[in-house]
C-alpha positions in Angstrom: -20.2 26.9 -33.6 -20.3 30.1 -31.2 -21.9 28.6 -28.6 -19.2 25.1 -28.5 -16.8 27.6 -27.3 -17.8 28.2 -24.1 -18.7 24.3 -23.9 -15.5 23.4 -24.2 -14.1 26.2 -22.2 -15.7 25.3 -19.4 -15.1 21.3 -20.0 -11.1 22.1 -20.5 -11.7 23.4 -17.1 -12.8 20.7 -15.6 -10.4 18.8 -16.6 -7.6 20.5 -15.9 -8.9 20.6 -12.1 -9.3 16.6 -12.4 -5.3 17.0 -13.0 -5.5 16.7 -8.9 -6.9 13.3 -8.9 -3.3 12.2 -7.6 -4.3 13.8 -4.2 -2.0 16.0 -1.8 1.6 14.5 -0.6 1.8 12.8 3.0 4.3 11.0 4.9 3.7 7.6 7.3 4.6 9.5 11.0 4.2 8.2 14.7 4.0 4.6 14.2 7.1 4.1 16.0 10.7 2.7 14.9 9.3 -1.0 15.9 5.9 -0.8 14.3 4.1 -0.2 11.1 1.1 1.8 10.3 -1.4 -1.0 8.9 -2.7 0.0 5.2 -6.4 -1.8 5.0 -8.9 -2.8 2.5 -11.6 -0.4 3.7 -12.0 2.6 6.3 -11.9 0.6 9.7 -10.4 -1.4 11.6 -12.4 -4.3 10.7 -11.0 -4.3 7.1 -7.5 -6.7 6.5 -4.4 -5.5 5.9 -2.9 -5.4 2.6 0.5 -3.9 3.9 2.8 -2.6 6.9 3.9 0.8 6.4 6.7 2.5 8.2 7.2 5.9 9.5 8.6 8.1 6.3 6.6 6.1 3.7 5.7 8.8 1.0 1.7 8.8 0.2 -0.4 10.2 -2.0 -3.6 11.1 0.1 -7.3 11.0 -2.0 -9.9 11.5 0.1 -11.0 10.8 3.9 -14.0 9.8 5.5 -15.2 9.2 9.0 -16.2 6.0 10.4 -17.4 5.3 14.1 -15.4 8.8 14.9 -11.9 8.1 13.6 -10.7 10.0 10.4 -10.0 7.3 7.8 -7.8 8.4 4.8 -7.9 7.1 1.2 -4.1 6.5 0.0 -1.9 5.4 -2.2 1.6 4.6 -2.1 3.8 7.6 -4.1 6.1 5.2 -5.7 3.8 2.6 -6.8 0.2 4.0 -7.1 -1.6 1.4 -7.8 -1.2 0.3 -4.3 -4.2 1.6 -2.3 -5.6 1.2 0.6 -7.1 3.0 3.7 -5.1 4.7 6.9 -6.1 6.2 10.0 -5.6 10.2 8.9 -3.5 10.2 12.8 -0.7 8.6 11.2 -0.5 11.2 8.6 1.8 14.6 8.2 0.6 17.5 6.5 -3.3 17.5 7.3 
């Protein structure tokens, strides 16, 4: 029974550092007033495009990767989440 203390210790810790799986706050910026940044299906350009997203769209940033040089980010949108989607990390505040 000693030893399931630390167990679960260290488990509660991970956990409570999975809280974060929301991501880090970001905001749509430079798209222009008479354009849209393009959320996509996948980290490219060659992906389709779920939705337009203007500048000042609240995100919720989960994870980038790189793809044939440009910075692709994994979001979703902060006031409905389960809309996801990739966006070039250049369109994004807060890096």
């Amino acid at each position: 029974m000693i030893r399931l203390i630390p167990v679960a210790l260290t488990v509660a810790a991970l956990l409570a550092g999975c809280g974060q799986v929301g991501g880090s706050q970001t905001t749509v910026s430079g798209a222009g007033p008479d354009d849209m940044l393009k959320l996509r299906g996948g980290p490219g350009l060659g992906y389709r495009v779920i939705l337009g997203l203007p500048d000042g769209t609240r995100l919720t940033r989960h994870d980038c990767v790189t793809e044939v040089g440009q910075l692709w980010c994994r979001v979703s949108l902060a006031d409905a989440p389960g809309v996801t989607g990739y966006v070039s990390a250049d369109y994004l505040t807060g890096q």
